[in-house]
C-alpha positions in Angstrom: 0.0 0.0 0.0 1.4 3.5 -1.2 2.7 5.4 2.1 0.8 8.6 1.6 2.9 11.4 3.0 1.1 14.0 5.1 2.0 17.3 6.6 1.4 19.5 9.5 1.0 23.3 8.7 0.3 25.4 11.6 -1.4 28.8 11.1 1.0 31.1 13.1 -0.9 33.0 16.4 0.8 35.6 17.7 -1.0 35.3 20.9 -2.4 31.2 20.7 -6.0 33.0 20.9 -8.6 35.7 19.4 -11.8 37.2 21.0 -13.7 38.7 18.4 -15.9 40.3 20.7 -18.6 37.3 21.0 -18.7 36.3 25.0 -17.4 33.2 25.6 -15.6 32.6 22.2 -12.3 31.7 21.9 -10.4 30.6 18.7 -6.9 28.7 19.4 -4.1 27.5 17.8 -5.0 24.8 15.3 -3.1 22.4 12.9 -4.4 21.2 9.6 -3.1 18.0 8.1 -3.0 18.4 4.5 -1.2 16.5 1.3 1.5 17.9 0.3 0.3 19.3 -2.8 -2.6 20.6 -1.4 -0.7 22.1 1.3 1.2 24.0 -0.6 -1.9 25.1 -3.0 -3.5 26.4 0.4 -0.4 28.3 1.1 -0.3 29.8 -2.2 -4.0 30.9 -2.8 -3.5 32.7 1.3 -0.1 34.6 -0.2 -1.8 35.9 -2.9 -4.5 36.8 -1.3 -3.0 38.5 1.1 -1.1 40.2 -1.7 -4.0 41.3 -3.5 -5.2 42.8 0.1 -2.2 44.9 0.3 -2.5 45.9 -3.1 -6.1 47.1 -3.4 -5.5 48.9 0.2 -2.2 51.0 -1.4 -3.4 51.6 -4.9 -7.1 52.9 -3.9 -7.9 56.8 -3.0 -9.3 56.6 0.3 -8.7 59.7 2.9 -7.6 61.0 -0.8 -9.3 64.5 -2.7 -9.8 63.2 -6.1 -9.7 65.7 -8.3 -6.5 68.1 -8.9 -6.6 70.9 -11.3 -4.1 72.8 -13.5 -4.6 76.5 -12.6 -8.4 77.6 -11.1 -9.6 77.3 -14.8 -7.5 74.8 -16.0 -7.4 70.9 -16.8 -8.7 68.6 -14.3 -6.5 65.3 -13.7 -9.0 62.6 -11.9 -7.5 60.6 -9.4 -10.3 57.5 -9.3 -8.9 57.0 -13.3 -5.2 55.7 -11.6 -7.0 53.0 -10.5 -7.7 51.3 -13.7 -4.2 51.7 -14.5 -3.5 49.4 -11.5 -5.9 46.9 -12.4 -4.3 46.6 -15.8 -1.2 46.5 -14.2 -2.2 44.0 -12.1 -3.7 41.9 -14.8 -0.1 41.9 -16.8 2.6 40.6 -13.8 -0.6 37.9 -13.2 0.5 38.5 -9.2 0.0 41.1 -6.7 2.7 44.1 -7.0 3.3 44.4 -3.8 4.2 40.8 -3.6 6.2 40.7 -6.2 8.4 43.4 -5.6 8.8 41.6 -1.7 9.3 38.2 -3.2 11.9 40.1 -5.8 14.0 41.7 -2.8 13.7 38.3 -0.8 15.3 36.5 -3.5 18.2 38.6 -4.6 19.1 40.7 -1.2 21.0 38.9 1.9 22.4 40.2 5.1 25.1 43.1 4.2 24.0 43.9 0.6 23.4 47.4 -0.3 20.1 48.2 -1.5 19.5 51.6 -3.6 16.3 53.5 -2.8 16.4 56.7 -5.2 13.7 59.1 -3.9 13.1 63.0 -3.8 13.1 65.2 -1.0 11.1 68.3 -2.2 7.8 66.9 -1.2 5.7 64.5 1.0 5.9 61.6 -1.3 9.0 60.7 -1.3 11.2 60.9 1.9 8.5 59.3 4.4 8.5 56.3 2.2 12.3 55.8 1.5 12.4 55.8 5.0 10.2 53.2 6.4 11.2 51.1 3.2 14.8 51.5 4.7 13.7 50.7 8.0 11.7 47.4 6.5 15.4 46.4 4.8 16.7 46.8 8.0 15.0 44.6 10.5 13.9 42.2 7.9 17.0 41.8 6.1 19.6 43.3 7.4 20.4 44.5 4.9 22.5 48.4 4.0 19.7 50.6 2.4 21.6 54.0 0.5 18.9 56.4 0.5 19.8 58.9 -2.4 18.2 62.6 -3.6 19.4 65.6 -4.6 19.5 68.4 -2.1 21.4 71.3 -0.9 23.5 70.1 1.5 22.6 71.6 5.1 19.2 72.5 3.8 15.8 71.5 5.0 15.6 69.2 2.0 18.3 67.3 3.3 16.8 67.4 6.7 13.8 66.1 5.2 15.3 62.9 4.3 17.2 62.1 7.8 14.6 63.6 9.8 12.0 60.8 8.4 14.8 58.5 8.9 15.3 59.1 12.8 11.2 59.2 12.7 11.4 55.4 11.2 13.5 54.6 14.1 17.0 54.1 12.1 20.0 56.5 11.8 20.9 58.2 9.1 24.4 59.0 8.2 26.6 60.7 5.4 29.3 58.6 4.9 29.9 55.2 3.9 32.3 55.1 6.5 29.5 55.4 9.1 27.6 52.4 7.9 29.8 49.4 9.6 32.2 49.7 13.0 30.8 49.9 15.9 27.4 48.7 18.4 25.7 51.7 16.7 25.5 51.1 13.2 23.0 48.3 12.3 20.3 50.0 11.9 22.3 52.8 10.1 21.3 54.5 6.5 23.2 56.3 4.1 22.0 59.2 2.7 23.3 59.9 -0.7 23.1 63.5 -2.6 23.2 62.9 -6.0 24.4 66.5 -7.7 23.0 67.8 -11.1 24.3 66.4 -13.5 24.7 66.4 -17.8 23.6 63.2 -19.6 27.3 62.5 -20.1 28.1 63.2 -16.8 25.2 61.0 -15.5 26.1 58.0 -17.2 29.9 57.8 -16.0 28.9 59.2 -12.1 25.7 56.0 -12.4 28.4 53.6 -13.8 31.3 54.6 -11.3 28.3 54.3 -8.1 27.3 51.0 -9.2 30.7 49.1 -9.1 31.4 50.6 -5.9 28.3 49.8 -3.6 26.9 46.9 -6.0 23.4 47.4 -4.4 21.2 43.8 -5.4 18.0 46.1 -6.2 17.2 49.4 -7.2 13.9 51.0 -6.0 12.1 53.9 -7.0 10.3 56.0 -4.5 8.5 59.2 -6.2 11.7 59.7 -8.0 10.2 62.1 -11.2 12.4 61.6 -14.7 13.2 62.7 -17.9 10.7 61.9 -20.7 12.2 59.9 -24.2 13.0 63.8 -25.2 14.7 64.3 -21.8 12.3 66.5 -20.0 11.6 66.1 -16.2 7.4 66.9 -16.3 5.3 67.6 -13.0 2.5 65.6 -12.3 -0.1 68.2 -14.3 2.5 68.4 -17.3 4.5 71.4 -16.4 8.1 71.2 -17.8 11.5 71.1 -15.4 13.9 71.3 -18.0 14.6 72.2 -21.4 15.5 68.6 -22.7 19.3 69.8 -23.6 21.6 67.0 -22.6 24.3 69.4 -21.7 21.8 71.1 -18.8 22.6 69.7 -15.4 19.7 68.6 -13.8 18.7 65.5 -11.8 18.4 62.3 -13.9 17.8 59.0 -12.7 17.0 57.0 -15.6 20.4 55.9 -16.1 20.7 54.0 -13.0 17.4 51.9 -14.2 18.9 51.4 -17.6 22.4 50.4 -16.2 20.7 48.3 -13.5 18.6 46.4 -16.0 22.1 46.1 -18.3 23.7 44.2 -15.2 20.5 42.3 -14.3 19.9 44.0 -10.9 16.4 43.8 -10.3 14.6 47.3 -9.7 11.1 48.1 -8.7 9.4 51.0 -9.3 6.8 53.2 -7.6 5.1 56.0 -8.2 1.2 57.6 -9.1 1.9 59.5 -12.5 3.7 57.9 -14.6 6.4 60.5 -14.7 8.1 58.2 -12.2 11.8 56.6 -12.9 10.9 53.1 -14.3 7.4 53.8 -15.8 7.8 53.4 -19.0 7.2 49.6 -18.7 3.6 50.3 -18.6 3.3 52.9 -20.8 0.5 52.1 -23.3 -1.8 51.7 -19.9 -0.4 55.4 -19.1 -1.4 56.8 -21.7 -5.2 55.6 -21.7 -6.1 56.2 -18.5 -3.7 59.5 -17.7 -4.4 62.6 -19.8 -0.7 64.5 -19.1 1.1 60.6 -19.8 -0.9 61.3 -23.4 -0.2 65.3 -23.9 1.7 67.0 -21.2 0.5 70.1 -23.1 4.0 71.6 -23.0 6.0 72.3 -26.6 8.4 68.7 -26.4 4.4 66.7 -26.7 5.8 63.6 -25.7 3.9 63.1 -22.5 5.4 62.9 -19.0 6.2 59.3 -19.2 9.7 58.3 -17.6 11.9 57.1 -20.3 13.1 54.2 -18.2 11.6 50.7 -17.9 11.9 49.0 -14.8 11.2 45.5 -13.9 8.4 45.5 -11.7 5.9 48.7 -11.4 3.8 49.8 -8.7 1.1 52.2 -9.5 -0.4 53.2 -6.1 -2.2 55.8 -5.0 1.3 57.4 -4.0 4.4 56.5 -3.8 4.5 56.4 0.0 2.1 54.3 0.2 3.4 51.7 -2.5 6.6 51.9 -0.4 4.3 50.6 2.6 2.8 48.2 1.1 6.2 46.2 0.0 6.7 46.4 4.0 3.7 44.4 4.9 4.3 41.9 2.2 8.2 41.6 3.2 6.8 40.8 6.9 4.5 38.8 5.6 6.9 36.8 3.8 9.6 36.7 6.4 7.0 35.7 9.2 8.4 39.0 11.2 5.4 41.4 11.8 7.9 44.3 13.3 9.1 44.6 9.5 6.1 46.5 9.2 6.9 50.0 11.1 3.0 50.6 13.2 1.1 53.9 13.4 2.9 55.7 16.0 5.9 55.3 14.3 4.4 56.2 11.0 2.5 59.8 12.7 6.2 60.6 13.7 7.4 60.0 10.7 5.2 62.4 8.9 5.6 64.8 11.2 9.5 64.7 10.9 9.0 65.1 7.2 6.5 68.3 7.3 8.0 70.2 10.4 11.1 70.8 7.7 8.6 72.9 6.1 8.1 69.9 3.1 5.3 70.4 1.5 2.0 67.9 0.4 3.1 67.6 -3.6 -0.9 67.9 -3.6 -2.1 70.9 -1.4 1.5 72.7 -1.2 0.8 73.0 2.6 3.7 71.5 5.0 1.1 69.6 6.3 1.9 65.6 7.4 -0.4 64.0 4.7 0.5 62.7 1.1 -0.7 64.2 -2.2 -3.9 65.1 -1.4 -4.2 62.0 1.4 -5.2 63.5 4.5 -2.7 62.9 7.5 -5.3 60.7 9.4 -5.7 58.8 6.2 -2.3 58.1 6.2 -2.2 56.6 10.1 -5.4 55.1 8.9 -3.7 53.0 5.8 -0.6 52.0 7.8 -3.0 50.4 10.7 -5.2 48.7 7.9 -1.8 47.2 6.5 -1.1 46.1 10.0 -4.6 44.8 11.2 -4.3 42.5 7.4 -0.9 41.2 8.7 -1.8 40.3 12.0 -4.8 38.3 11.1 -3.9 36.6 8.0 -1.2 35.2 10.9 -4.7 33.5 11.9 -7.3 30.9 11.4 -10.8 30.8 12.9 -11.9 27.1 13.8 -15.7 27.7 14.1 -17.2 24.1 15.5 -20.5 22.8 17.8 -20.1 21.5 21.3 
């Protein structure tokens, strides 16, 4: 007779039981014997799940105004349409973003590895993200996260990046030399300003930065880029730049296109399109995003990052996208303190806006996130949390 092999999976409690709020009910620790097969269907259809979960939380306006308009008379831009662009997105990698992007970082990034998170630090979306992303690497992974901008040094756009960083509970530091020595440095970041620079100029300072630190992934937090013409748009189509290769302004697709040249994975994020790494979704841009289509300025070739990254996360912002690759890296790594909670994230924000940052929305140094109100912010970061904590559950519902 054919030894059928079974095994035990235990849904992991955190505290062995649950009260719901029904007197007398209690739901404990349970074990389920399952084939092998099957047990690893189960565990699959629960990670996706949870996946989607995360997604559909980060990529959907809540606690968000949904309309944003160029000038009192101008063109509207709809926020409700970015969802569609997600669910095509979506529908394309045939996975959850989110996931993706955590199962992406799992695989490639081990204890010591430098990871590159390329932000901005000019706005809310942007720093408050890079940080609790580098705080995720951190504590999950132990990994190095560089944290790099461009910023005056001394400024309050500098400030804006370490500030969120001591607000996310790590250290940030300026040097590479800071990073490794002493009891003090393993939950150290470096914070990287990356000058202005010409195309030329880029390419060689991107080339000479990746064989130094090697990072095993790239990520892209609100990081805005040039266009195929080699303009930097806004999110309503405004122009940065005049598109000549000899001006010295902030470019970041060359560390997506070198990346994908060397086969380091990088992830992008972002809730425009004008976003380093978004061109890999382009022809969903353009449908559902009017400025992606015309950015209305004289170069007409939309504000569509030139630069195609592997994996692309179109979320309601940035920030939030950034969150949401935290909840799934917890998930994945069984470690719910991955996940930074809702005080942490309130002083975060705070950190960010008392520098006198802006909301890229409302242009108010206010701790919210384009247009996301600050309590919808705290709100988002508990929901992530509360959808960690029970999928780490099961409920066993029986007669006496």
């Amino acid at each position: 007779m054919k030894n059928i092999k079974y095994e035990l999976l235990y849904l992991n409690f955190l505290n062995n039981s649950l009260s719901l709020g029904a007197p007398n009910t209690l739901y404990t620790l349970s074990a389920i014997f399952l084939q092998g097969d099957s047990l690893a269907k189960l565990e699959e259809k629960l990670l996706v799940g949870f996946g989607d979960v995360i997604d559909r939380l980060v990529s959907t306006p809540s606690g968000t105004v949904p309309l944003l308009r160029k000038g009192r008379d101008g063109q509207a831009k709809i926020r409700y349409s970015w969802m569609k662009v997600y669910d095509e997105t979506r529908q394309r990698y045939g996975r959850p973003l989110t996931l993706l992007a955590a199962e992406k970082i799992m695989e490639v990034v081990k204890p010591g590895d430098y990871v590159l998170i390329i932000t901005n630090s000019h706005e809310m979306d942007g720093p408050p993200g890079a940080a609790a992303l580098a705080r995720a690497l951190l504590v999950g992974l132990r990994a190095i996260p560089i944290i790099t901008a461009n910023f005056e040094p001394g400024s309050k756009f500098q400030r804006a990046l370490t500030q969120s960083c001591t607000g996310a509970q790590i250290i940030p530091v300026l040097t590479k030399e800071e990073l490794t020595g002493s009891i003090w440095t393993p939950y150290t970041t470096l914070i990287y300003n990356w000058p202005l620079l010409t195309l030329e100029e880029a390419e060689e300072k991107t080339r000479d930065f990746l064989d130094e630190y090697r990072p095993k992934a790239i990520i892209t937090v609100e990081a805005t880029a040039c266009n195929k013409k080699g303009i930097r748009h806004g999110a309503l189509g405004g122009p940065r730049n005049s598109g000549d290769p000899d001006e010295k302004i902030i470019r970041w697709n060359q560390f997506i296109d070198q990346a994908n040249s060397r086969g380091i994975p990088t992830i992008a994020t972002g809730d425009n399109g004008n976003e380093c790494g978004f061109a890999t979704i382009e022809d969903i841009l353009v449908k559902h995003h009017e400025f992606c289509a015309d950015c209305g300025c004289p170069c007409g070739e939309g504000i569509i990052s030139a630069a195609s990254a592997d994996i692309v996360i179109p979320a309601n912002n940035s920030n939030w996208a950034s969150y949401g690759i935290e909840a799934c890296l917890a998930k994945l790594l069984g470690n719910t303190d991955v996940l930074h909670d809702e005080y942490t994230h309130d002083r975060i924000l705070r950190n960010c806006a008392n520098e006198g940052i802006p909301d890229g929305a409302t242009a108010m140094a206010t701790p919210s996130t384009d247009g996301s109100s600050h309590e919808s912010c705290i709100y988002l970061v508990g929901q992530l949390r509360q959808s960690l904590l029970m999928s780490m559950k099961e409920i066993v519902r029986e007669s006496r």
